[in-house]
RODO-2510 file (C-alpha; in nm, 4 decimals, decimal comma):
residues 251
     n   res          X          Y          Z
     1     x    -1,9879     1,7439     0,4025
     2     x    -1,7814     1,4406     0,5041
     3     x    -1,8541     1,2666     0,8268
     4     x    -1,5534     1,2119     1,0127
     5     x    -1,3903     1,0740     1,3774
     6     x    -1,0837     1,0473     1,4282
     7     x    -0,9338     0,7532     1,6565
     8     x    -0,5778     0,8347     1,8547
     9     x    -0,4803     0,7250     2,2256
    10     x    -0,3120     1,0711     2,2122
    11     x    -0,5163     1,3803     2,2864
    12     x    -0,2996     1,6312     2,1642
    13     x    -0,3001     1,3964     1,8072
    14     x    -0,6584     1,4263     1,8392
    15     x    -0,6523     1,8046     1,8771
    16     x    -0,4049     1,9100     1,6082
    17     x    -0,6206     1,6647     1,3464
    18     x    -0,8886     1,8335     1,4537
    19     x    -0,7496     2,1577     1,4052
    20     x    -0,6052     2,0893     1,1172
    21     x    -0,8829     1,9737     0,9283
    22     x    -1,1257     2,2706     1,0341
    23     x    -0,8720     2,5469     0,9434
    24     x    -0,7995     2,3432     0,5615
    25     x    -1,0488     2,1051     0,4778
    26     x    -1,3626     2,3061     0,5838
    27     x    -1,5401     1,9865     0,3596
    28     x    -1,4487     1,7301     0,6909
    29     x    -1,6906     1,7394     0,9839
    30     x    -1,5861     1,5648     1,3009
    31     x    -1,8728     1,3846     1,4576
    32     x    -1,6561     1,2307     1,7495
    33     x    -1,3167     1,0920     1,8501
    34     x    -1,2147     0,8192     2,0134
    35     x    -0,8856     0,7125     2,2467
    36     x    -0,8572     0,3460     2,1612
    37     x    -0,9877     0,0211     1,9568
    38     x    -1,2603    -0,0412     2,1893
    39     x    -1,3512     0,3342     2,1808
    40     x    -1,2883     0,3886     1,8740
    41     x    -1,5010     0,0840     1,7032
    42     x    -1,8231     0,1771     1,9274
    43     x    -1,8035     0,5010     1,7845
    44     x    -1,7889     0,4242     1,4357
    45     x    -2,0454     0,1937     1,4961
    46     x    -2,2857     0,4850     1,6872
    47     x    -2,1832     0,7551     1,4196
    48     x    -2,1306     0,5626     1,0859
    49     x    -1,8977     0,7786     0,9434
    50     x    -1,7734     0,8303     0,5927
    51     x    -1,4353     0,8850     0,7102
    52     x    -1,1978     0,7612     0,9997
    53     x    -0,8707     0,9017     1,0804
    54     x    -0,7224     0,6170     1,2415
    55     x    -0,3759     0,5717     1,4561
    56     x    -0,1575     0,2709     1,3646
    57     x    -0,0769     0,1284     1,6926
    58     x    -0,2669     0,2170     2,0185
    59     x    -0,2789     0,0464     2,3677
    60     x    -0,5203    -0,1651     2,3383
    61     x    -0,4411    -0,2853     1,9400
    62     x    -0,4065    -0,1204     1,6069
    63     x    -0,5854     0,0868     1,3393
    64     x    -0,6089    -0,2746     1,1475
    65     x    -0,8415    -0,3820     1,4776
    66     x    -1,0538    -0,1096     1,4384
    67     x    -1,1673    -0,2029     1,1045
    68     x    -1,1668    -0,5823     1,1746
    69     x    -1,4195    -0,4742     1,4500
    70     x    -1,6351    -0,2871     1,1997
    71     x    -1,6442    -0,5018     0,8809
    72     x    -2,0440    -0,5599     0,9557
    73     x    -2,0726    -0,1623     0,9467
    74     x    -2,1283     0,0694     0,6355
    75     x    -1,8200     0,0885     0,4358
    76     x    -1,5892     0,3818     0,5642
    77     x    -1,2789     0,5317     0,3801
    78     x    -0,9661     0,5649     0,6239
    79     x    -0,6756     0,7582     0,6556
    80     x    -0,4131     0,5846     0,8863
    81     x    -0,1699     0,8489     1,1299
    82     x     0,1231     0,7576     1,2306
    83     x     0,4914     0,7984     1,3272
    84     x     0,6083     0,4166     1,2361
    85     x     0,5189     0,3686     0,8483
    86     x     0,8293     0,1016     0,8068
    87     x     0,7103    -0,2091     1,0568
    88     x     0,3572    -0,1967     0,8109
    89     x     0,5464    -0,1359     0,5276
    90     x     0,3428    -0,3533     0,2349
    91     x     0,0796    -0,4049     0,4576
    92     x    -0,0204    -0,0419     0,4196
    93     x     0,1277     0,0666     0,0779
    94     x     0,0271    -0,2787    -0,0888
    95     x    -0,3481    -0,1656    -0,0682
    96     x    -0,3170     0,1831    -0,1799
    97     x    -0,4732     0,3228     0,1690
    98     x    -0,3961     0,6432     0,2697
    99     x    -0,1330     0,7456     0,4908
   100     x    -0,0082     1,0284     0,6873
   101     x     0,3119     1,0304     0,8822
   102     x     0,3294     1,2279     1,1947
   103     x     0,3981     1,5630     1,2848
   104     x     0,1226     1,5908     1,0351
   105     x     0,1330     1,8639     0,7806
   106     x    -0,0972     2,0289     0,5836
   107     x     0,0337     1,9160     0,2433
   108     x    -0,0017     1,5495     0,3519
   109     x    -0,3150     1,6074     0,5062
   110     x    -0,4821     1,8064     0,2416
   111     x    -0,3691     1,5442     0,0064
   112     x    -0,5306     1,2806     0,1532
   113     x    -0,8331     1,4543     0,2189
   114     x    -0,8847     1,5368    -0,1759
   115     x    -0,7912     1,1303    -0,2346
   116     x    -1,0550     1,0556    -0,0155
   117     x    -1,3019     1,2895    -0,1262
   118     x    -1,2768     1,1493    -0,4812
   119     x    -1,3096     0,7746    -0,4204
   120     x    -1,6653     0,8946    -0,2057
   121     x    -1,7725     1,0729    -0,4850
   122     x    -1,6931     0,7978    -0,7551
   123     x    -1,7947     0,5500    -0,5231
   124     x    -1,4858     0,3605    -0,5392
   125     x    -1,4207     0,0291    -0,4560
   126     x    -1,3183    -0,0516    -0,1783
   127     x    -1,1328    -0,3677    -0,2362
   128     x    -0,8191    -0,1772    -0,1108
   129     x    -0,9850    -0,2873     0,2913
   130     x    -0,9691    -0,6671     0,2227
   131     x    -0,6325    -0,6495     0,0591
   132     x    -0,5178    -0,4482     0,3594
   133     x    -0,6400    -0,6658     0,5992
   134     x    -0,5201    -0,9971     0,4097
   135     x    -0,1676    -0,8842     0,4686
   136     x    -0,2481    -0,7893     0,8174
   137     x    -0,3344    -1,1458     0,8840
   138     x    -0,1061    -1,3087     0,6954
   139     x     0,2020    -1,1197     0,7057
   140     x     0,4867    -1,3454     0,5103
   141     x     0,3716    -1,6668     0,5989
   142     x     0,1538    -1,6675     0,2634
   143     x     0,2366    -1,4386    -0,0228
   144     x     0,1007    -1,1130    -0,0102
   145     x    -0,1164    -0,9503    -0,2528
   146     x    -0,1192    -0,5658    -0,4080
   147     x    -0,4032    -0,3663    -0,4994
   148     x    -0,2649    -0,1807    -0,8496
   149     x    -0,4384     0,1184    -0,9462
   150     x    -0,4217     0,0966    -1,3407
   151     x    -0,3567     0,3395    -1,6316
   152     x    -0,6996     0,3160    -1,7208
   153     x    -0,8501     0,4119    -1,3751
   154     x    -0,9346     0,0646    -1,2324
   155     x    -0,7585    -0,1292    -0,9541
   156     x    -0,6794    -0,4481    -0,9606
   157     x    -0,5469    -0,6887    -0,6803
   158     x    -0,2719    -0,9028    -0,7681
   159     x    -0,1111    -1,2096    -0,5872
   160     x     0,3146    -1,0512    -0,4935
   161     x     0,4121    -1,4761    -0,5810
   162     x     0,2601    -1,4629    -0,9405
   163     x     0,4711    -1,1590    -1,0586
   164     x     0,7512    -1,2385    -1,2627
   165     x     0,9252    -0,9124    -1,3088
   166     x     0,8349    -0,5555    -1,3465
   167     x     0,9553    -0,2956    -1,6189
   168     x     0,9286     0,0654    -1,6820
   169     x     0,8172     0,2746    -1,9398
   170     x     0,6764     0,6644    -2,0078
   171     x     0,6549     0,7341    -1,6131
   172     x     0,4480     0,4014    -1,5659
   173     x     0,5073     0,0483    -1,4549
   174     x     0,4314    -0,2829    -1,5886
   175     x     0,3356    -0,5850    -1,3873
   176     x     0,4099    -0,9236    -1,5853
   177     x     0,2784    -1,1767    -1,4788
   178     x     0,3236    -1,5990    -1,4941
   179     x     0,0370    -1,6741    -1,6893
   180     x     0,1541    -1,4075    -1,9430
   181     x    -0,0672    -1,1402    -1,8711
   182     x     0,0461    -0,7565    -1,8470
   183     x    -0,0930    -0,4184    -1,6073
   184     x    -0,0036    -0,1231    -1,6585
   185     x    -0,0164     0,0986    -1,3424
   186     x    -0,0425     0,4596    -1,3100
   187     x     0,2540     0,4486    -1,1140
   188     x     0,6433     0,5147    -1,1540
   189     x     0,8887     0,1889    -1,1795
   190     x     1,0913     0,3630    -0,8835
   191     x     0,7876     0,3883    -0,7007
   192     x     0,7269    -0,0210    -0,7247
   193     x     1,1357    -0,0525    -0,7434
   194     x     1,1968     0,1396    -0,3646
   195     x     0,8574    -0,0894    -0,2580
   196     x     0,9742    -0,4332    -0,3699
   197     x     1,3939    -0,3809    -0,2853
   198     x     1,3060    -0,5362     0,0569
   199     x     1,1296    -0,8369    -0,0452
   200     x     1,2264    -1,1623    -0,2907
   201     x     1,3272    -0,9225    -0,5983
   202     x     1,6058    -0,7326    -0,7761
   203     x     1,6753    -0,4250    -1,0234
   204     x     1,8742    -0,6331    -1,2650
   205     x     1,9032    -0,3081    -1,5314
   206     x     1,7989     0,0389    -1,5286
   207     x     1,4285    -0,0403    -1,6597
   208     x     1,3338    -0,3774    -1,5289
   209     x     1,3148    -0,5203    -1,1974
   210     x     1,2705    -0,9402    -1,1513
   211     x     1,1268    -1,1804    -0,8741
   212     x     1,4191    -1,3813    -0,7844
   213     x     1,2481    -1,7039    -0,7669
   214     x     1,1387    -1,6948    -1,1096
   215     x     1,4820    -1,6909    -1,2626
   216     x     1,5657    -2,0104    -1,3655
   217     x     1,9379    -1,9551    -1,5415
   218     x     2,1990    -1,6730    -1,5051
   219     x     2,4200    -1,6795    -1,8049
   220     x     2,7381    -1,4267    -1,6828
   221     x     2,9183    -1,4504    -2,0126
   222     x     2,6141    -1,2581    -2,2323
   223     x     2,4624    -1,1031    -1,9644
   224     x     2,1505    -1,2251    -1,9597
   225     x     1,9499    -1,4087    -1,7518
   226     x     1,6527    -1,6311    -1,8905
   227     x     1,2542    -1,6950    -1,6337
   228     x     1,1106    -2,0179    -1,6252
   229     x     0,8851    -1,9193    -1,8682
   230     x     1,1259    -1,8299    -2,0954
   231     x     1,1591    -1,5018    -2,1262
   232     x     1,5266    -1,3580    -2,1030
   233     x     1,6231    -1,0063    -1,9646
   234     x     1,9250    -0,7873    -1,9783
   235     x     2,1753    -0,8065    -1,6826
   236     x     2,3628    -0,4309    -1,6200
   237     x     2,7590    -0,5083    -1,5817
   238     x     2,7627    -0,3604    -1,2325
   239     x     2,4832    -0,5690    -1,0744
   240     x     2,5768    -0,8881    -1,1962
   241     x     2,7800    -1,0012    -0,8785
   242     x     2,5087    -0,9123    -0,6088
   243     x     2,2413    -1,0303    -0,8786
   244     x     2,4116    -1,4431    -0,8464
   245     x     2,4615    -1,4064    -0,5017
   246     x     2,0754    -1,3260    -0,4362
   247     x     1,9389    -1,6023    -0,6912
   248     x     2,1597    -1,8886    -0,5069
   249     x     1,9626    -1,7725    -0,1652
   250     x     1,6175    -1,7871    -0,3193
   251     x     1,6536    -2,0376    -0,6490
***
């Protein structure tokens, strides 16, 4: 069995987890719940549970408050609930931590449940927390970092300002990066592509996908643009325009 609680200022959130998880993931036993931060770290700290289901933004704080306030406790897995993904965009999808957007169904619920169950069982690391939390903190003001989980089953946590562009390439992404070195996730380009469109980067072709400050010339006539450490892409026809108007905001 997996010890559980689940922390939400909303009763009938608490209740329909609750539900939820007894009538399809008979493997999850709720040892308490909790209505807020304060509540909510005192009883993770009384129960020390394997598991927290944990709201995004409650009266008193957040769901990122609640594990600030328990970092001296055994290491939990969490699953956050919420109806706002979008205002903790990369904060949340950066690390790789589990999310569920509310109403809550039982697809995304059983989902995360069998995610969560794995990493407990492999003992996984848990390196996705401290990423999490270092965007928390930071926000924009530094450059955030992204846990990658990688083709070959590991994670690793790379720093957003050392990535020079991304490509695609049999359903996977790769990360370059400025001192030359390559990852290859276990996720889709257009997964990374949709994640990265609202930050410092453009899709200059159909396969690759570039950090804007890392372009160092646009050549319009061949199509091409060249990265300050030399390596030169392909430019597709129809995004050249918006392409030289980004680069002269960020160059």
């Amino acid at each position: 069995m997996i010890k559980a609680v689940i922390i939400d200022d909303e009763r009938n959130s608490r209740d329909i987890i609750a539900l939820m998880l007894e009538k399809y993931c008979p493997e999850v036993e709720i040892a308490a719940t909790a209505c807020d931060c304060a509540d909510g770290i005192a009883t993770i700290k009384q129960h020390q549970p394997q598991l927290v289901f944990l709201d995004l933004e409650m009266p008193d704080g957040t769901g990122f408050d609640v594990l600030m306030g328990t970092q001296e406790e055994t290491p939990f897995e969490a699953v956050f609930v919420t109806a706002f993904e979008k205002k903790f965009l990369h904060t949340i999808r950066f690390s790789e931590v589990e999310i569920i957007l509310k109403p809550i169904d039982r697809e995304s619920l059983t989902a995360a449940v069998h995610t969560i169950k794995k990493r407990i069982i492999t003992q996984a690391s848990k390196d996705r927390y401290k990423v999490l939390l270092n965007n928390f903190i930071s926000g924009r003001s530094i450059s955030l970092n992204i846990l990658v989980p990688l083709a070959n089953g590991q994670d690793s946590t790379i720093a957003v300002n050392e990535i020079t562009h991304l490509e695609a390439g049999a359903e996977k992404c790769t990360f370059h990066l400025l001192d030359g070195q390559q990852f290859q996730t276990e996720r889709s380009f257009r997964y990374y592509a949709d994640l990265f469109s609202t930050l410092r980067f453009y899709q200059v072709n159909n396969y690759q996908m570039v950090q804007l400050s890392q372009i160092s010339q646009i050549n319009p006539n061949t199509n091409k643009l060249s990265l300050k450490n030399g390596e030169k892409l392909e430019i597709a026809e129809r995004r050249k325009k918006d392409l030289i108007g980004y680069w002269k905001q960020y160059k």
